[in-house]
Steps between C-alpha positions, in 0.01 A plus 500: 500500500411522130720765297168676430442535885828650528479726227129670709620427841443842674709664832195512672423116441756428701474479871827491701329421812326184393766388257228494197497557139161628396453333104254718335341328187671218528407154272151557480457837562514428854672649843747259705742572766863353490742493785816786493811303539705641805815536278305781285350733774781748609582505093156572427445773727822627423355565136186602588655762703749620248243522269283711689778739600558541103130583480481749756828632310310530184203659644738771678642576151130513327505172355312197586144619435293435172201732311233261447363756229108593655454141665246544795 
């Protein structure tokens, strides 16, 4: 992977199950799938779940949302 691919790679681009990578944008603006090496999947999901718990922390103390000042 590219350091740019990194840097937009999202939580939900990844697919435990399947062992994939979803790239968005990658060279050319295009979508490609990568494998998920097995060494990085319990770490991974580890993360992803401490950083949900922190989220569902912040939204219990009022934080976490944003005013998108008259959008819609």
């Amino acid at each position: 992977m590219r350091i740019m691919e990194v840097l937009r790679l999202r939580a939900k681009g990844i697919d435990f199950a399947k062992r994939e990578i979803l790239i968005r944008e990658a060279k050319g603006f295009k979508y490609r799938v990568t494998l998920l090496p097995v060494t990085l999947v319990e770490p991974l999901k580890a993360h992803v779940a401490r950083v949900q718990n922190l989220y569902e922390e912040d939204l219990k103390a009022g934080y976490g949302r944003v005013y998108a000042g008259g959008a819609g």
